[in-house]
N, C-alpha and C positions, 0 to 999 in steps of 0.2 A: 358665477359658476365656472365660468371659462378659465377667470382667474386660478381657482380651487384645482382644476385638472391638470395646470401648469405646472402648479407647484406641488403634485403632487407626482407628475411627470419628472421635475426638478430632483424632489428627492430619490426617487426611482433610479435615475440616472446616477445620480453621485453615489449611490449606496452600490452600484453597481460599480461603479469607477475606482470605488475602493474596496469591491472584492475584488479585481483584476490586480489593483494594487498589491494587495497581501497575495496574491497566485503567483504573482513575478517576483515576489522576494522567498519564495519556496525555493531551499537548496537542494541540492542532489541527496544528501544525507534524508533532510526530511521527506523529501518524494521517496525512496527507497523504504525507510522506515514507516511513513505513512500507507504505503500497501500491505507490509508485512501488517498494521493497526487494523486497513478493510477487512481483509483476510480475518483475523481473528472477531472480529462485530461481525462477519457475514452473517452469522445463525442465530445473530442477536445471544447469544452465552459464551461469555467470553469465561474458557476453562484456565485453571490456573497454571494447568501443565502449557496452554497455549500463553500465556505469559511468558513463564521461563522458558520457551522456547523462541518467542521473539527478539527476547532479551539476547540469546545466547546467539541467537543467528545475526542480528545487527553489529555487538559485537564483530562475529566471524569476518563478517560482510567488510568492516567497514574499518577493523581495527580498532577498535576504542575500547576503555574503561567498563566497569559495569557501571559507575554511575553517570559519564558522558553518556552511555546507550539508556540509562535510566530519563535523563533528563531530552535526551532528543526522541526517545516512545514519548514521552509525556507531551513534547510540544505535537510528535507526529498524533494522537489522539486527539488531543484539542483541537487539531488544525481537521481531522476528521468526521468529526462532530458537524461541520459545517461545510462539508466537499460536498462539491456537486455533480463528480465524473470521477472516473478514472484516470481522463488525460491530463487534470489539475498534475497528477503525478508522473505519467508516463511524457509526456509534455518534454516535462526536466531529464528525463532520460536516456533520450533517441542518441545520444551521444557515447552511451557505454559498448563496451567493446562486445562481441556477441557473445565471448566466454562470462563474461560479467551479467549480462541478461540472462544466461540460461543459471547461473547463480540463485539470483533473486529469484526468478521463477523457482527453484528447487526449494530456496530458503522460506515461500512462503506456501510452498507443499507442506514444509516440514508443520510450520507456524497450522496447516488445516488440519495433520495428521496426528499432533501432537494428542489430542483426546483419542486417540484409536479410531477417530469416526470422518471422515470428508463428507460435510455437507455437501447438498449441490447448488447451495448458494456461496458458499470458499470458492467451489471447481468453478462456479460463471465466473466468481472474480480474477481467480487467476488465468481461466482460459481468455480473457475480453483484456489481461493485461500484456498476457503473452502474444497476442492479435496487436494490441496498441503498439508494440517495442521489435513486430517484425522476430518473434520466435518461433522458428519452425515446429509444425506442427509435432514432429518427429523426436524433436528436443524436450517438448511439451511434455510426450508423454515420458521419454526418458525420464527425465529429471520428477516424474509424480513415482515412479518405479523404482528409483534410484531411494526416494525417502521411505518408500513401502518395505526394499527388501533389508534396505539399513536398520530400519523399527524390529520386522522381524530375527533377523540376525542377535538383537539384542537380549 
């Protein structure tokens, strides 16, 4: 029986040691694009218009193609599927400049606001990421205003 506990301690452990594996090979691209993914699962309905609006903000974000942002949403989703924090992403991020943080935060207002509707499960994810990455509260709500009055404008 003791035998049994060990090895199932054993497995526990390793199965552990390579999710920390696969956490530490998460890039800045996929940590970025992986919040814009939370963001849009928050409400569990992920809207089409909240699609092309990830799409188009990672792009923005990050410079790339639509199909390099095609295929880096698609790892950042699968790698989402199986996250277990926030700071799996924020982690990889503590490094961006603060005009770059108050970015992402904007980009994944846009990503909640894109259906007309902010859940207030998008707003924990984003207010617990902009907490994570040291964005002032003040930026925070700029940047949720900035995509409210741009929507309207349009």
């Amino acid at each position: 029986m003791l035998k049994q506990l060990f090895s199932k301690l054993e497995s526990a452990f390793a199965a552990d040691l390579g999710q920390q594996g696969d956490q530490a090979g998460l890039s800045r691209h996929q940590a970025m694009a992986g919040l814009l993914s939370e963001v849009a699962m928050a409400d569990h309905d992920i809207d089409e218009r909240e699609k092309k609006t990830k799409k188009a903000r990672i792009c923005q974000l990050l410079s790339l193609e639509s199909t390099q942002a095609e295929s880096l949403l698609e790892q950042a989703r699968q790698h989402s599927e199986h996250a277990t924090s926030l700071y799996e992403y924020t982690d990889k991020l503590r490094d961006l400049d603060p005009h770059t943080r108050i970015l992402l935060i904007e980009a994944m207002w846009s990503v909640a606001y894109a259906d007309e509707n902010i859940d207030p499960l998008e707003e924990a994810v984003i207010r617990k990421t902009a907490e994570l990455l040291y964005v002032d509260h003040a930026d925070f709500i700029r940047a949720k205003l900035t995509v409210i009055d741009n929507d309207e404008r349009d």
